[in-house]
N, C-alpha and C positions, 0 to 999 in steps of 0.2 A: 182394931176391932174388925173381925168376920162380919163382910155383906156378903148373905146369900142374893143375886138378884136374880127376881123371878122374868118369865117371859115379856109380861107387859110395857117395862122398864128397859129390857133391852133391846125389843122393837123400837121404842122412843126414842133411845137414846140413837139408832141407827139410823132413825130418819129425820132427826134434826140435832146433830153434835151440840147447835149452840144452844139448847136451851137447860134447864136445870138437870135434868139429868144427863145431859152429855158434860156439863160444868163438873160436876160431882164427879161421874166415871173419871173424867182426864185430869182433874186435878185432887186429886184426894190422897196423894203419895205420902207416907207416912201417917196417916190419918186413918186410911180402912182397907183392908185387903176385900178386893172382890171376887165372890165365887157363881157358877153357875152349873150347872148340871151339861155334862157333855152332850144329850141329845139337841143342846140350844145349836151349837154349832151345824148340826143338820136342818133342823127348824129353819134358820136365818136361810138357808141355798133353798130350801124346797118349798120358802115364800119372797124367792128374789123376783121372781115377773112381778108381784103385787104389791111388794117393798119400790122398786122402781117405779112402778103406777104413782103410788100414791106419795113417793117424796119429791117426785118429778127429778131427781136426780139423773144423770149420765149413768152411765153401767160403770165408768170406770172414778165417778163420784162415787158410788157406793160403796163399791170394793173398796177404794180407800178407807171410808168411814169404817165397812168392816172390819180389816185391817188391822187398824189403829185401836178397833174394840175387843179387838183378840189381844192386844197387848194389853190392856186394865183389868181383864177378865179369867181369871184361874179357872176354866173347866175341868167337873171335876167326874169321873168315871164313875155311873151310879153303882158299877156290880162292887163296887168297895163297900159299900157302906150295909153293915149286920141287915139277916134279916130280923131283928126283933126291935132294931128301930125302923123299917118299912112299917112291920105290924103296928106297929107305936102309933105310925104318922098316919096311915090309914084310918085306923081308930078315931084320930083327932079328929080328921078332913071330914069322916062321917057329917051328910047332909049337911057339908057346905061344900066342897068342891075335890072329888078324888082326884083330878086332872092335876092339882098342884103338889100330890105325895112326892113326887122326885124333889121338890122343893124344901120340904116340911123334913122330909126326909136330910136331906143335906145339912139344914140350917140345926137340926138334931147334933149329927155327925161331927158336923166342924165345930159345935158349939158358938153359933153366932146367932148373926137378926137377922130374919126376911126381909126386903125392900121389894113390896110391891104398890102397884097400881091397881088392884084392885079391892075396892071397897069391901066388896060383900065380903070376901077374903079374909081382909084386915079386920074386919068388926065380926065374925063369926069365929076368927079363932079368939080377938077379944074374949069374946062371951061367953067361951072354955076355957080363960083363964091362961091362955097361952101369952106371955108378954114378950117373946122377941119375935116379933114384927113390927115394921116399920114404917108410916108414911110416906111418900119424898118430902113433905110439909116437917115432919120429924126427923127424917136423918141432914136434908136442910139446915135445922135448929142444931142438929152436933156437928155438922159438917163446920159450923161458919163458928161455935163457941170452939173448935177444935185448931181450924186455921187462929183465930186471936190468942192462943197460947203460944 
């Protein structure tokens, strides 16, 4: 199965490997391919002073962690993806959040499920009827029925 994961998800996961979402990123091999939108790899360097602040990690703890997240994580070049699925995802995001189109957009593309950490997110595209998104509480529930097979 395609995880798109969104930003929220993989700041988490970067500043604390051990908890569920760094459980899931590292171990989910054969279980879920993960994807993220290439500008995340910019994102992650151009919030490294506040990533370090706030996980109290070393510079050369992070980088690891980094690292190690580039290896679970398929970035993926947004100028690939049509523009009439941008139009599409834009459309959707309408008054809830345009900031997540490269997202929405992907998760089109690749034909998979969003994983985010964000609520308002997850329950407004709900509310349009968009069903691949995904909680960490839900992909959790397939993660652990998927490892027992």
């Amino acid at each position: 199965m395609k995880i798109i994961v969104d930003s929220n998800i993989i700041f988490s996961a970067l500043l604390r490997t051990q908890t569920t979402y760094g459980q899931i990123l590292f171990n989910s091999q054969g279980i879920f391919e993960f994807y993220s939108a290439q500008y995340m790899r910019i994102e992650i360097l151009k919030h490294w002073d506040k990533l370090l602040k706030v996980s109290k990690l070393t510079d050369g703890q992070l980088n690891e962690s980094y690292y190690s997240l580039l290896t679970k994580i398929n970035f993926i070049n947004e100028a690939i993806i049509p523009q009439k699925i941008w139009l599409e995802s834009e459309k959707l995001l309408d008054k809830i959040d345009l900031d997540d189109t490269d997202f929405i957009a992907l998760t089109n593309y690749l034909k998979g499920k969003l994983w985010t950490g964000d609520k308002a997110l997850h329950e407004g595209l709900k509310n349009k009827g968009f069903k691949k998104v995904l909680t960490t509480n839900e992909l959790l529930k397939l993660w652990a029925l998927e490892r027992k097979l």
